[in-house]
VEXLUMNU-304102 format. One record per residue (C-alpha): residue in three letters; residue number from 1; x, y, z. Coordinates in nm, 2 decimals, decimal comma. Layout:
 rest  nr     c1     c2     c3
  Ala NUM      X      Y      Z
...
//
This chain:
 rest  nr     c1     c2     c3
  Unk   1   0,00   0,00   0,00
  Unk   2   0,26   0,27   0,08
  Unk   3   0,49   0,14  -0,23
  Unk   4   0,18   0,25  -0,41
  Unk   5   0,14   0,57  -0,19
  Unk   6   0,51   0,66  -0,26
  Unk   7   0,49   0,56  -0,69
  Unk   8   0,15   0,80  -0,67
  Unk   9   0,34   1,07  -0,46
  Unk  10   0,63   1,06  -0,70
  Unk  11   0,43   1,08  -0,99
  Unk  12   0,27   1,42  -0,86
  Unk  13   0,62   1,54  -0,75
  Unk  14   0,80   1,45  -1,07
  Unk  15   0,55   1,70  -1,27
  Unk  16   0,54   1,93  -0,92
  Unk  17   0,89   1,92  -0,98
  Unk  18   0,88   1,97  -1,35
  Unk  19   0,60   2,27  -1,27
  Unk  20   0,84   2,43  -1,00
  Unk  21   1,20   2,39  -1,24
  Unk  22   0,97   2,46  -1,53
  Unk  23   1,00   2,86  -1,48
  Unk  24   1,36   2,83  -1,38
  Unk  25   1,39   2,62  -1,74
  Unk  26   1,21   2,92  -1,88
  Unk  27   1,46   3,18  -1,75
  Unk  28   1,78   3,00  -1,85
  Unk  29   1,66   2,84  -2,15
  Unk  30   1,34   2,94  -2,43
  Unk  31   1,17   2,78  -2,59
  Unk  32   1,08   2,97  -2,91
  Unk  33   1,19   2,78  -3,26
  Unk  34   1,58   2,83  -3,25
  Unk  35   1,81   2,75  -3,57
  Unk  36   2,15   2,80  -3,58
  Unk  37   2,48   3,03  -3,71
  Unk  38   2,61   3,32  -3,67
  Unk  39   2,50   3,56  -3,93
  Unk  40   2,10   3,46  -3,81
  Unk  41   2,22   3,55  -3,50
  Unk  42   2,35   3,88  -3,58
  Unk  43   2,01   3,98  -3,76
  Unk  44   1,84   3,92  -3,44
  Unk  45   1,70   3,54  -3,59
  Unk  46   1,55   3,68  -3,92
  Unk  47   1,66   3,47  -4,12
  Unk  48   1,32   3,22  -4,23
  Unk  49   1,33   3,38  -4,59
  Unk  50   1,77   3,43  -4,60
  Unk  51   1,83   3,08  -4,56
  Unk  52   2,12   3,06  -4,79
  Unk  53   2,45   2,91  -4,66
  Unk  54   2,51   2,63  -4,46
  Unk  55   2,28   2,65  -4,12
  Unk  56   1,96   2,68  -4,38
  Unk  57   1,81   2,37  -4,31
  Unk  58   1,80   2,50  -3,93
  Unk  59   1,59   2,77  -4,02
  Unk  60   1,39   2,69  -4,35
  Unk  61   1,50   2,35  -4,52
  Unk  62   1,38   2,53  -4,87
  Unk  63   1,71   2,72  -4,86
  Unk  64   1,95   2,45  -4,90
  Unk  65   1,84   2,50  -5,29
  Unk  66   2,03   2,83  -5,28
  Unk  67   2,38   2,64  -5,26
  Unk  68   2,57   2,57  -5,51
  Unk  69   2,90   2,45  -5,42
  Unk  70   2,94   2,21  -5,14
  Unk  71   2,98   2,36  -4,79
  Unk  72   3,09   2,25  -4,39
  Unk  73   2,96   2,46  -4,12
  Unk  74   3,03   2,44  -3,76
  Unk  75   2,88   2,67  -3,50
  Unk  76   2,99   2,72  -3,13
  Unk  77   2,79   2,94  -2,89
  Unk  78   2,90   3,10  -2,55
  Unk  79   2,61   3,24  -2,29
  Unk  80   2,58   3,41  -1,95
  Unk  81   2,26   3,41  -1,80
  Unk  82   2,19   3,60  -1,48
  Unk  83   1,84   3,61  -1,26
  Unk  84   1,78   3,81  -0,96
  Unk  85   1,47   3,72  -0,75
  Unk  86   1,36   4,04  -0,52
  Unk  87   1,05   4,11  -0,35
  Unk  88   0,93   3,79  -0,26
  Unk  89   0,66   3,76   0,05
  Unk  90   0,46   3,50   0,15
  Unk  91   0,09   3,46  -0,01
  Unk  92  -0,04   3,55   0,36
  Unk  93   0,23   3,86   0,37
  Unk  94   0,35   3,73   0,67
  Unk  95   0,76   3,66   0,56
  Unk  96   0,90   3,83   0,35
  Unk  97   1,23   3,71   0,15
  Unk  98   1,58   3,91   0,08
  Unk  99   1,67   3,94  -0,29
  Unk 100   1,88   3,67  -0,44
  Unk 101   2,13   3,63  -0,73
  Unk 102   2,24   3,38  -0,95
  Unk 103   2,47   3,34  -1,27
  Unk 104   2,60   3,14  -1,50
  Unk 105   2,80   3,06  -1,81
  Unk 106   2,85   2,81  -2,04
  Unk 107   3,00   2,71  -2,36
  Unk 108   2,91   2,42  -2,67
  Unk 109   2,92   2,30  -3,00
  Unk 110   2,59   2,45  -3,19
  Unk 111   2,56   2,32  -3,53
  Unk 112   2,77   2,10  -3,76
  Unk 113   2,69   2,01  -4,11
  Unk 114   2,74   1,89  -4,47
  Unk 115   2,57   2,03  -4,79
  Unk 116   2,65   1,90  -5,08
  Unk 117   2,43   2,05  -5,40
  Unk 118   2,40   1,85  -5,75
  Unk 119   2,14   1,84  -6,03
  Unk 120   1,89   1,58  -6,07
  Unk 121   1,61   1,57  -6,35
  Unk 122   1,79   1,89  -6,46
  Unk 123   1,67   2,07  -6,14
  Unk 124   1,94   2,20  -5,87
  Unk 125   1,90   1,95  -5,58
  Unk 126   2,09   1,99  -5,23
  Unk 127   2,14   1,73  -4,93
  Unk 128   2,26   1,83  -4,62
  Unk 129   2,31   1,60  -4,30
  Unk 130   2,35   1,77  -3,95
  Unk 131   2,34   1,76  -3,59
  Unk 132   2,23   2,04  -3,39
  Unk 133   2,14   2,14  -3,01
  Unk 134   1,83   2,23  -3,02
  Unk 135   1,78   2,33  -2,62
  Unk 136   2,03   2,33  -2,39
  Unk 137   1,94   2,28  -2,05
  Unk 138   2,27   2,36  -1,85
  Unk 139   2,33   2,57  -1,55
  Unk 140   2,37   2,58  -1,23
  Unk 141   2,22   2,79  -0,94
  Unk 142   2,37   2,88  -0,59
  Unk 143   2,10   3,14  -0,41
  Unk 144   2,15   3,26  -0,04
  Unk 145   1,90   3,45   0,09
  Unk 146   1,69   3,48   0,43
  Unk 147   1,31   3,42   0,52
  Unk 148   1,23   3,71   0,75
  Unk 149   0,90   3,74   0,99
  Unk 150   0,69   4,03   0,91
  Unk 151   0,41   3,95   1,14
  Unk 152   0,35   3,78   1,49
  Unk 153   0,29   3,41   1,47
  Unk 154   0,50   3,39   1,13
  Unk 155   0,78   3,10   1,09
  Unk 156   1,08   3,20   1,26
  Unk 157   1,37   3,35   1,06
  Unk 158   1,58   3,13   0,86
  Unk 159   1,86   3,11   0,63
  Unk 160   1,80   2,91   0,31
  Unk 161   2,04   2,78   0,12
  Unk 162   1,98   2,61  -0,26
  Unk 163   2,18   2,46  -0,52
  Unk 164   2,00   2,36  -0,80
  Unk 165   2,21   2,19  -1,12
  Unk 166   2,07   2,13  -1,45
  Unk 167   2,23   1,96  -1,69
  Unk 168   2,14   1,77  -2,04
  Unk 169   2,02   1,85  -2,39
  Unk 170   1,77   1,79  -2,67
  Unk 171   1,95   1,72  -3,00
  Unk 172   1,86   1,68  -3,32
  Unk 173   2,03   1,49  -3,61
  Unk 174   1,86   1,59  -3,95
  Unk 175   1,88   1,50  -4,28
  Unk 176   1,75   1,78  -4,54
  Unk 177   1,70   1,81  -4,85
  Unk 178   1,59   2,11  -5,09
  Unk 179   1,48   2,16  -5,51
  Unk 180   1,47   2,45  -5,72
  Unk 181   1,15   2,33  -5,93
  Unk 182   1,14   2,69  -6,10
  Unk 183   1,38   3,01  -6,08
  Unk 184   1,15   3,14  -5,82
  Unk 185   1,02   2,89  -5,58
  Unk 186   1,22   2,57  -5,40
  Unk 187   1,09   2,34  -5,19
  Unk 188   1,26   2,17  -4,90
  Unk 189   1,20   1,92  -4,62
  Unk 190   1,40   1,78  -4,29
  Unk 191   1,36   1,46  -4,11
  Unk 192   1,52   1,48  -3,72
  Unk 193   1,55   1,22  -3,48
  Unk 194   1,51   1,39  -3,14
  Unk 195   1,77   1,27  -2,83
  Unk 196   1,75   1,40  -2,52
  Unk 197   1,88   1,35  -2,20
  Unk 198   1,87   1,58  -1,94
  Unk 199   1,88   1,58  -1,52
  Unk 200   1,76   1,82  -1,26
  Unk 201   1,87   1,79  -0,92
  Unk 202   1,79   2,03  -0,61
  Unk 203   1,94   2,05  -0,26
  Unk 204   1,75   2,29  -0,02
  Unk 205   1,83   2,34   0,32
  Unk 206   1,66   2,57   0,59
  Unk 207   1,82   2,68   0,87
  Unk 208   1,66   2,88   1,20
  Unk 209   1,92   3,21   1,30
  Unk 210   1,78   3,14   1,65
  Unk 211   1,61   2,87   1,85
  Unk 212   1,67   2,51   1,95
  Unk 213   1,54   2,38   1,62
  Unk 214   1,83   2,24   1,36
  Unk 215   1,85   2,30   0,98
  Unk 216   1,62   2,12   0,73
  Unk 217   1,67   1,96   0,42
  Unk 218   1,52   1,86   0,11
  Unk 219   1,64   1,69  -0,19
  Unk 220   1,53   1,58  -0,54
  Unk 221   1,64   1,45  -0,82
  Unk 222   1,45   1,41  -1,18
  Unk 223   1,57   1,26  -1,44
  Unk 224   1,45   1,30  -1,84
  Unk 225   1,50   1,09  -2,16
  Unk 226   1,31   1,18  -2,52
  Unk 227   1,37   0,98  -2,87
  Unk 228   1,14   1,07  -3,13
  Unk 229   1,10   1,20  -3,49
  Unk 230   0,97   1,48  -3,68
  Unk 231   0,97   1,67  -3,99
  Unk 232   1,00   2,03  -4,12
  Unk 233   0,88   2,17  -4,45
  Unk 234   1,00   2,43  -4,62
  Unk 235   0,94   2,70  -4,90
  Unk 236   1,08   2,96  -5,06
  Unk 237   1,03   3,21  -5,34
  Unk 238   1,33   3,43  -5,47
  Unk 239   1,32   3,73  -5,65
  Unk 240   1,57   4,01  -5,76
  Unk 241   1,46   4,23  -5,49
  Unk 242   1,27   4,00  -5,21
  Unk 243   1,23   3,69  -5,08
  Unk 244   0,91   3,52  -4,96
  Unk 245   1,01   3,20  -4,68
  Unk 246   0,75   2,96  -4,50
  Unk 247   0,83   2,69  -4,25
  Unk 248   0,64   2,43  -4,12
  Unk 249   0,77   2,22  -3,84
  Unk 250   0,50   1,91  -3,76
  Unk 251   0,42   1,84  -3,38
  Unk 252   0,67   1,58  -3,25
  Unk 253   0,52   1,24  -3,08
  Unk 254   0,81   1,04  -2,85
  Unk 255   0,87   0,82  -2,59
  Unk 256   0,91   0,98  -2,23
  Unk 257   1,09   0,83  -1,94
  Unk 258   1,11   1,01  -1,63
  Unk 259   1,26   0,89  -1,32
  Unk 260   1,22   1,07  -0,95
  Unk 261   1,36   1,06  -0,63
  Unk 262   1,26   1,30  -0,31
  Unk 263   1,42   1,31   0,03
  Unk 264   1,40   1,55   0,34
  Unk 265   1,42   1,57   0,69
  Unk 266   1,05   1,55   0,72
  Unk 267   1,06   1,16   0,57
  Unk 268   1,40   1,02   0,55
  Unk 269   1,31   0,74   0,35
  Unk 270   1,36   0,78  -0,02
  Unk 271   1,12   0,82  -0,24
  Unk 272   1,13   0,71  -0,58
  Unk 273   0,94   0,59  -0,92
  Unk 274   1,00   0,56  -1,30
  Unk 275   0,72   0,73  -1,53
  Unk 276   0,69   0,60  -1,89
  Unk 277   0,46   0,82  -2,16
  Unk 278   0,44   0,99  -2,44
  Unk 279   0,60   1,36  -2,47
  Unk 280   0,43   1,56  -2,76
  Unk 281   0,59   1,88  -2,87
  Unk 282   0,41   2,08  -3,09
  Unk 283   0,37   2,25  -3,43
  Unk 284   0,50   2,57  -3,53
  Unk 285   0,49   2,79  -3,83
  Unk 286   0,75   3,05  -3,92
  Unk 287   0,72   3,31  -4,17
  Unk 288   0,99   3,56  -4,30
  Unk 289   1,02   3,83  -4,60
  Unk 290   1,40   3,95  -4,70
  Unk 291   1,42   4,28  -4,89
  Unk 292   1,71   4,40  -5,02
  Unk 293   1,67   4,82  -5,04
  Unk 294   1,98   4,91  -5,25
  Unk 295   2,31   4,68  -5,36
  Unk 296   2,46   4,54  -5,05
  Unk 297   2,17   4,52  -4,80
  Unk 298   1,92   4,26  -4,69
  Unk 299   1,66   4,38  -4,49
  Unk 300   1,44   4,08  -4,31
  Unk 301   1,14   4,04  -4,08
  Unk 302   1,00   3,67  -3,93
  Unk 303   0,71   3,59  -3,78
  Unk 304   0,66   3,21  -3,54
  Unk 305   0,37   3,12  -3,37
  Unk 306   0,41   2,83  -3,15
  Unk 307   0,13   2,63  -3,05
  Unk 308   0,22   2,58  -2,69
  Unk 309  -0,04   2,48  -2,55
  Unk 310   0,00   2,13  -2,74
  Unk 311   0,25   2,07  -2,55
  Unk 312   0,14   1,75  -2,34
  Unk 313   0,25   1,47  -2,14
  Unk 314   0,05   1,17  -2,12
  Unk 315   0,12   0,90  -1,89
  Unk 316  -0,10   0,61  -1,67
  Unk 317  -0,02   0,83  -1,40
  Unk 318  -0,13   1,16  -1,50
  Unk 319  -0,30   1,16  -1,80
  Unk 320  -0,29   1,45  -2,04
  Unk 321  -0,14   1,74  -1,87
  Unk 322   0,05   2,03  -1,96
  Unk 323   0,41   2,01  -2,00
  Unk 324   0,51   2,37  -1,83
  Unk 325   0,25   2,36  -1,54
  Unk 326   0,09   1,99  -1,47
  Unk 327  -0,25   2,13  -1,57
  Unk 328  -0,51   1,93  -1,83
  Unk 329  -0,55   2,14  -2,11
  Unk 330  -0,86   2,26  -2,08
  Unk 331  -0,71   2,48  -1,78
  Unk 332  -0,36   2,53  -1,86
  Unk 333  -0,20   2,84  -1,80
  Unk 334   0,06   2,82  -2,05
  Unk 335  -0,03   3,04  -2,40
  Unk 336   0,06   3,04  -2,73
  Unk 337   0,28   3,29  -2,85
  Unk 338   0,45   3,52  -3,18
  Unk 339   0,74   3,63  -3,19
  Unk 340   0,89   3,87  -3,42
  Unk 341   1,23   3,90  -3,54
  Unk 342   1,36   4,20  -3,75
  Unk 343   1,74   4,21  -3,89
  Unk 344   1,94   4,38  -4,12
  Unk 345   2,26   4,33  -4,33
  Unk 346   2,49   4,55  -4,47
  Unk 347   2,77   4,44  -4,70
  Unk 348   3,09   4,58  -4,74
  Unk 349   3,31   4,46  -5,01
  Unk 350   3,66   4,49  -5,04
  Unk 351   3,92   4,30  -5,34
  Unk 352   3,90   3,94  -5,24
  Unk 353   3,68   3,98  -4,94
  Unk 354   3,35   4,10  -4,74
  Unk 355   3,29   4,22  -4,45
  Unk 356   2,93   4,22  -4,34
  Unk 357   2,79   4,44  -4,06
  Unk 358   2,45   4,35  -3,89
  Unk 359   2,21   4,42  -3,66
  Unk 360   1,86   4,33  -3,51
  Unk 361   1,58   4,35  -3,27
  Unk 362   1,31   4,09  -3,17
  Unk 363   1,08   4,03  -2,93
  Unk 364   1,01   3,66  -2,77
  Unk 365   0,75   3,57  -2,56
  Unk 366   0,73   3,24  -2,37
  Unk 367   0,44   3,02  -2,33
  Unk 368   0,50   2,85  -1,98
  Unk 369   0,41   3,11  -1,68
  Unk 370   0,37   3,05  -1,31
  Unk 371  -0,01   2,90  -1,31
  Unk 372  -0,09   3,08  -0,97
  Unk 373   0,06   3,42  -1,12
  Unk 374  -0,03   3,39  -1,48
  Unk 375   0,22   3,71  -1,56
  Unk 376   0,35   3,67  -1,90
  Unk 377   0,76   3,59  -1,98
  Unk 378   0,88   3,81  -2,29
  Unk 379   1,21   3,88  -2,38
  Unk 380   1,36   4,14  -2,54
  Unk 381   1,65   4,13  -2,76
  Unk 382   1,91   4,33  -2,90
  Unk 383   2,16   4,13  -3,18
  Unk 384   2,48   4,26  -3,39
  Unk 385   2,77   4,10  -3,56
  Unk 386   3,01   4,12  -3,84
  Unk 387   3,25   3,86  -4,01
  Unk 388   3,49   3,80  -4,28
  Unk 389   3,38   3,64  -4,60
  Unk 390   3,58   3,54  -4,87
  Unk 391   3,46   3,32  -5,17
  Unk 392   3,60   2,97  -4,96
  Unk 393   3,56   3,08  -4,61
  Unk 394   3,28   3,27  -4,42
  Unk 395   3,39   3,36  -4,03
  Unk 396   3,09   3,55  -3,87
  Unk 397   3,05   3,64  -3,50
  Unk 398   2,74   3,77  -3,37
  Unk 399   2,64   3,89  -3,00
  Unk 400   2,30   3,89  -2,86
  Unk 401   2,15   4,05  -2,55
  Unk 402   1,84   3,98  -2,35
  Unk 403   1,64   4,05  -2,08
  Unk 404   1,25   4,02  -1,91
  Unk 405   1,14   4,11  -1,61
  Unk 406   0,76   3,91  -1,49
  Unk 407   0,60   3,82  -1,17
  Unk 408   0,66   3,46  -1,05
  Unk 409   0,58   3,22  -0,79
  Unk 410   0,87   3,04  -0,57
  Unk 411   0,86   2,76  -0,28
  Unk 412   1,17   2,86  -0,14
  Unk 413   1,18   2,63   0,17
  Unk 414   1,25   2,27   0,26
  Unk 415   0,93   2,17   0,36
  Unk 416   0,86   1,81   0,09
  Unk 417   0,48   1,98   0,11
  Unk 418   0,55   2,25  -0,06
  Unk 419   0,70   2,05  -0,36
  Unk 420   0,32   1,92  -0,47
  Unk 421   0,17   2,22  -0,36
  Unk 422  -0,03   2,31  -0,64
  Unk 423   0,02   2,73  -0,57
  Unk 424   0,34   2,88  -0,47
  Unk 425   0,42   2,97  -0,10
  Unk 426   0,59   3,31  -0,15
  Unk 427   0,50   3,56  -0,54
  Unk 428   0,77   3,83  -0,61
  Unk 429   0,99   3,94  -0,92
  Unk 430   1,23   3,79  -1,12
  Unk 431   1,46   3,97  -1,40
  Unk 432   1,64   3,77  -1,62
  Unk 433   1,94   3,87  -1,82
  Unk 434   2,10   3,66  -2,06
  Unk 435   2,41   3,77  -2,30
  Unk 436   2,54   3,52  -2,59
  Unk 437   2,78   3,49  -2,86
  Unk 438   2,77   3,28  -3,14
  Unk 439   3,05   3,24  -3,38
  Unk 440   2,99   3,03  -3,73
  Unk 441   3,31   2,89  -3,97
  Unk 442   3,16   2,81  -4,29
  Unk 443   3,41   2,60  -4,54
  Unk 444   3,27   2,65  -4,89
  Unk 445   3,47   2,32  -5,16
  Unk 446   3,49   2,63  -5,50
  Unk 447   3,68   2,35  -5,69
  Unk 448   3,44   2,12  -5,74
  Unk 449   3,64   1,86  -6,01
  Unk 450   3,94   1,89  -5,76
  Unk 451   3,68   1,70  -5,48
  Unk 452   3,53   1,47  -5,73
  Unk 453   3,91   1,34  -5,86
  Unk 454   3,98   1,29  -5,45
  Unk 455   3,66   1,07  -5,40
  Unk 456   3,72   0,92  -5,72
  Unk 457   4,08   0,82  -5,60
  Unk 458   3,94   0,71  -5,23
  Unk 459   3,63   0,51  -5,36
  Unk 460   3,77   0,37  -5,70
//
């Protein structure tokens, strides 16, 4: 009876626990449809109807039909992120909390692929294989801060200490293809095999300044594994002056493991259970127009709506919830969102070589909120970059900067209760900063007959 008791109680804490993390996921890590390399980045992510080197298939597979000489493309990507929780009190307004501050930095491998273009039927075909993270969910946060009694009868003061590590990822390894049926419009398609793999795992510990009573402590751990496929669709339409892109990525359907373990003071004995489901991700359409004004600029604007309120869990256990806030859909508090992306390019050319200048602005906003608070998450952004291009090498470098600032819900203590409870103990404000710098090689092969007398002499 209490085996079942404990595999019921970890099935409600693994998605309490996937609730509570949820908004710190949110802060370190959105969700909105990323793609890769650094000359997106620079134009602030507008780059749905650019799509023309090697990251294309990240963004709209259709571009791959733009390349015409084979091309290897790795990305690498550094980030800070920073969040400062301040003005926290208690629902009752009885404690109140002091501000705390975390930080963190990190640095990966992006994007690597191969595209290699040839003609087929008498059209311009391209292939490209790839692997690319698609989320990371790394960092690592070490808050300090004190609960402080506002009113008679309130909890005594404390010192609360938490380190919360998260570490893992959701990659994707694609296979893309594009065609240029006409000398306007291409058509493109991706299939990727989703792999992730990713652990939380929280230490709390409460500790009275005065009294007879000793410190607290609470633990958990939850752990996450995804394999699944999708596709993307892609099209674009070309002309002198503009381009016209359209993406549509298809909702994503995989197998779900999650495994849980909670232990505290409160009830030393450990408890754990293993949830298997189905994790379903959904659909989102991207739109983008490029304009280029005069010779040397590209001018570009996106649109993504993400249907986020598909996005469901569905296990024995639970049934069909929410994946942000445990909720059944019906009463979830997550939204769907559009974003909007706007970028520009400017070329400057010089004997031999470019050097490009861009810039950028977008605003994201994030469909998971705090279900008690129900304050929306929206970033800001602010994106510029440069490079050196020459007709066999592209090196471009971009920087990004973002920030929101939202009302949120936090369960600060070390009290196991707290961990299912379905509202927050204590509401205040969180700002989230997050700076990041991607940098993009591209290798373009110009001597085509050269690579095809190599794989003639290594493959007979």
């Amino acid at each position: 009876m209490r085996a079942r008791a404990a595999g019921a109680l970890a099935a409600a804490g693994l998605l309490g626990a996937v609730s509570a993390s949820a908004q710190g996921v949110v802060v370190f890590n959105r969700f909105n449809r990323p793609g890769s390399g650094a000359r997106a980045a620079g134009m602030a992510n507008a780059f749905v109807a650019v799509s023309d080197d090697g990251t294309a298939a990240s963004w709209n597979p259709a571009g791959l039909a733009q390349l015409r000489k084979p091309e290897l493309s790795v990305v690498t990507n550094t980030s800070t992120q920073t969040v400062v929780s301040q003005g926290f009190r208690t629902r009752d307004d009885r404690s109140a909390f002091t501000t705390g501050r975390s930080s963190f930095r990190n640095t990966y491998l992006d994007f690597a692929s191969l595209a290699v273009p040839v003609t087929l039927g008498g059209k311009p075909v391209t292939f490209q294989g790839s692997w690319r993270r698609l989320y990371t969910f790394d960092y690592r946060e070490v808050l300090s801060l004190r609960r402080e009694p506002l009113l008679d009868g309130a909890p005594p003061a404390a010192a609360i200490d938490t380190n919360n590590d998260l570490f893992g990822a959701i990659d994707l390894a694609s296979v893309a293809g594009a065609v240029k049926l006409t000398s306007r419009l291409a058509l493109g398609a991706s299939f990727n095999s989703w792999h992730g793999d990713w652990i939380e795992h929280d230490w709390t510990s409460e500790t009275p300044v005065e009294g007879p009573e000793g410190p607290r402590f609470l633990t958990f751990t939850v752990g996450n594994r995804i394999r699944g496929n999708n596709v993307n669709l892609g099209l674009m339409l070309t002309y002198p002056r503009f381009n016209v892109g359209a993406l549509y990525q298809f909702p994503l359907e995989s197998d779900l493991e999650n495994r849980f373990t909670v232990t505290s003071t409160d009830d030393p004995e450990v408890l754990s259970d293993v949830i298997v489901g189905t994790l379903r991700w959904p659909q989102a359409v991207g739109l983008g127009t490029a304009w280029r004004p005069a010779a040397g600029w590209t001018v570009a604007f996106d649109l993504t709506w993400d249907v986020w309120t598909n996005a469901l869990i569905d296990t024995p256990e639970t049934g069909r919830v929410n994946v942000f806030d445990s909720l059944p859909p019906e009463s979830t508090s997550t939204r769907d969102t559009v974003s909007f992306n706007a970028g520009a390019e400017r070329l400057f050319a010089a004997e031999g070589f470019v050097i490009p200048l861009r810039f950028g602005v977008a605003r994201e906003p994030q469909g998971p909120r705090n279900s008690f608070v129900r304050d929306p998450v929206s970033y800001t952004m602010l994106a510029v970059g440069t490079g050196y291009n020459t007709n066999s090498l592209k090196f471009d470098a971009a920087f990004q900067v973002r920030w929101a600032t939202f009302r949120d819900g936090a369960n600060f203590g070390a009290d196991p209760a707290e961990l299912l409870a379905p509202v927050p103990v204590a509401v205040g404000e969180r700002s989230a900063r997050e700076w990041r710098i991607k940098l993009s090689l591209i290798l373009r092969v110009t001597d085509t007959d050269k690579l095809r007398g190599i794989f003639h002499k290594v493959f007979g």
